[in-house]
C-alpha positions as CSV (number, residue, x, y, z in Angstrom):
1,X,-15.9,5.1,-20.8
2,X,-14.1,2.2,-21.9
3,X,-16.1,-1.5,-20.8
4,X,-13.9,-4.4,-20.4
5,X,-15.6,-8.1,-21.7
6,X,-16.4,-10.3,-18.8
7,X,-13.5,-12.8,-18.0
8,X,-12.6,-15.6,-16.1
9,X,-10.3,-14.7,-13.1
10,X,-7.0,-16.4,-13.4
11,X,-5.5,-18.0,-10.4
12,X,-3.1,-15.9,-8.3
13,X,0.8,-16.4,-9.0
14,X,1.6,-16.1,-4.9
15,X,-0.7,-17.8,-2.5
16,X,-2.1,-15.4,-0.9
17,X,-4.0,-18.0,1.4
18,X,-0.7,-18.6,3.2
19,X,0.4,-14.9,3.5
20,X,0.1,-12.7,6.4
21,X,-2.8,-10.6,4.7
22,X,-6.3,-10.2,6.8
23,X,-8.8,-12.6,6.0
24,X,-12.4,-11.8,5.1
25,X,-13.5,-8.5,3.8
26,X,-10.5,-7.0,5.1
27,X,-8.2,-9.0,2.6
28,X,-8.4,-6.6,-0.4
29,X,-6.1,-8.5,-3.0
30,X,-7.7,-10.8,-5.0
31,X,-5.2,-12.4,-7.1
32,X,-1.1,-10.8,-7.5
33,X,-0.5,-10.6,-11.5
34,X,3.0,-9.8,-11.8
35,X,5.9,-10.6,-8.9
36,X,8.7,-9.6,-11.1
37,X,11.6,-8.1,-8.8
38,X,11.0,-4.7,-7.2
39,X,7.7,-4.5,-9.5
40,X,4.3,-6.7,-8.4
41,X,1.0,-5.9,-9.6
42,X,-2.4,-7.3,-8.0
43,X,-6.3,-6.9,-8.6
44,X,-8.9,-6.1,-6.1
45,X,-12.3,-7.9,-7.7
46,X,-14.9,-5.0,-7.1
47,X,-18.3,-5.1,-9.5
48,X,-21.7,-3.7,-8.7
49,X,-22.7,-6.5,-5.9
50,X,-19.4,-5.7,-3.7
51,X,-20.2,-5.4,0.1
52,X,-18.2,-2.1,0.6
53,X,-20.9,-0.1,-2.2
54,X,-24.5,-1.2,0.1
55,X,-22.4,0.6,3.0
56,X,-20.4,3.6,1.5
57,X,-22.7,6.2,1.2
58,X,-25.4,4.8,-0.1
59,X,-27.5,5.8,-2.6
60,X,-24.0,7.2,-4.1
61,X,-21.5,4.6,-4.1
62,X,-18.1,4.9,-4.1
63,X,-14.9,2.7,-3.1
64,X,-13.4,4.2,-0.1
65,X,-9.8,5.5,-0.3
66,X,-9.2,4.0,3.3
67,X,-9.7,0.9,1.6
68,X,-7.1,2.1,-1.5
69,X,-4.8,2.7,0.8
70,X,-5.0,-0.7,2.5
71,X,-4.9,-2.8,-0.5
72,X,-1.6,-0.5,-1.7
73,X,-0.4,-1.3,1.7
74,X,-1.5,-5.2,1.0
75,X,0.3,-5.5,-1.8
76,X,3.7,-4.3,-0.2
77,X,3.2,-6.8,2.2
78,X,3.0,-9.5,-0.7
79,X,6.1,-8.1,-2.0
80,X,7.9,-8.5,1.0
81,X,6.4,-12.0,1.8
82,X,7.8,-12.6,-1.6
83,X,11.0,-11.4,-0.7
84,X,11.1,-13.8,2.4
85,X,10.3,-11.6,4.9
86,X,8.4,-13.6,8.0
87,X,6.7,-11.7,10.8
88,X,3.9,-8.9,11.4
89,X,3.6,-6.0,9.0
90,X,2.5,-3.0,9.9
91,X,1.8,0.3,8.0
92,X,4.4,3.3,9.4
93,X,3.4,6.0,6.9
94,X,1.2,6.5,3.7
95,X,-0.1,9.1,1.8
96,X,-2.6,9.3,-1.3
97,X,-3.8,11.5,-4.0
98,X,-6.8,10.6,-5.6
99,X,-7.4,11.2,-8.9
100,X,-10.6,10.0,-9.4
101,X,-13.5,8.1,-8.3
102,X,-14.1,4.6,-8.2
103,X,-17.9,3.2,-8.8
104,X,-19.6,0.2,-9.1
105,X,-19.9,-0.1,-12.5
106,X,-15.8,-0.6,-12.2
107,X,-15.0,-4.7,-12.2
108,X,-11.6,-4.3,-10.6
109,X,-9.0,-2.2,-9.3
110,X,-5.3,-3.0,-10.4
111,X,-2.8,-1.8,-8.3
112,X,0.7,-1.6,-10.3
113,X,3.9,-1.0,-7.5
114,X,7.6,-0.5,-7.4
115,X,8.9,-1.5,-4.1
116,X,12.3,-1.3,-2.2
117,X,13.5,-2.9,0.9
118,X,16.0,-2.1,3.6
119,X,16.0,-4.4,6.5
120,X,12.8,-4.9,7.5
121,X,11.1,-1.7,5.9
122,X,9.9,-1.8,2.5
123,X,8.8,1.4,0.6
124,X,6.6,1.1,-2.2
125,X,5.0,3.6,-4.6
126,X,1.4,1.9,-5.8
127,X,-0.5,3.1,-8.9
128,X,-3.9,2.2,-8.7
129,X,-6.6,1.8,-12.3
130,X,-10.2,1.1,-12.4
131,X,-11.0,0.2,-16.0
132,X,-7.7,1.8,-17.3
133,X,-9.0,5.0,-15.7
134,X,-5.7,6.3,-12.9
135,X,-7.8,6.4,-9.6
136,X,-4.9,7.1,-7.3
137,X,-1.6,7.1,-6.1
138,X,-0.2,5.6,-2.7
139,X,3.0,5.9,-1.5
140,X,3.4,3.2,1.5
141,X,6.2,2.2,4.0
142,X,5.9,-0.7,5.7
143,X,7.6,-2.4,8.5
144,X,7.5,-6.2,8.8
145,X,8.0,-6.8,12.8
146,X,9.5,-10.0,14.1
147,X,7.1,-12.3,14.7
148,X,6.2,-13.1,18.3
């Protein structure tokens, strides 16, 4: 298994604090990496004292894929907030393959998509990595509503 040194997180390049994302543990992106076109990559801090692993089976701890699939679908939303979309977005469809498991040992997930928009949907393939290990794949569409 390959170990990663300890590092200091680098700030976010989009505010995510002024973004439509949930707050609190439902906000899964940490920080966005890479807003570069249709591509935008983002990490998901996890490590052994995240709050998910003392409630997900414990005992045998593992990173939900409910909660893959809802960062991938975060991250879409970034990209569309990026874009200049304003409103309420809301998953239509997803699906997932996992590949493998995620565990506490793992510091963070990066989640690497290529997204397209038409109107207000925006499709997006996400690739997700746990210490350069492929955990899964997540293909998302998203709508961003109007804003009421």
């Amino acid at each position: 298994m390959l170990t990663f040194p300890a590092r200091v997180p680098l700030p976010s390049l989009l505010n995510i604090d002024t973004t439509f994302l949930p707050v609190g543990q439902m906000r899964q992106i940490t920080r966005v990496t890479v807003p570069d076109g249709p591509r935008i990559t983002a990490e998901v801090a996890l490590g052994t004292g995240h709050w998910v692993y003392g409630q997900h089976f414990p005992g045998d701890p593992i990173f939900p894929g409910s909660l893959m699939i809802e960062a991938a679908g975060q991250l879409v939303a970034l990209w569309a907030w990026a874009q200049g979309h304003r409103g309420r977005p809301r998953l239509v469809r997803t699906s997932a393959t996992f590949h493998h498991p995620v565990t506490p040992p793992s510091a963070r997930l990066e989640l690497r998509a290529e997204v397209r928009g038409k109107r207000h949907l925006q499709f997006g393939t996400v690739e997700l990595y746990a210490d350069a290990a492929h955990v899964a794949t997540v293909e998302v569409v998203l709508a961003v509503l109007a804003a009421i």
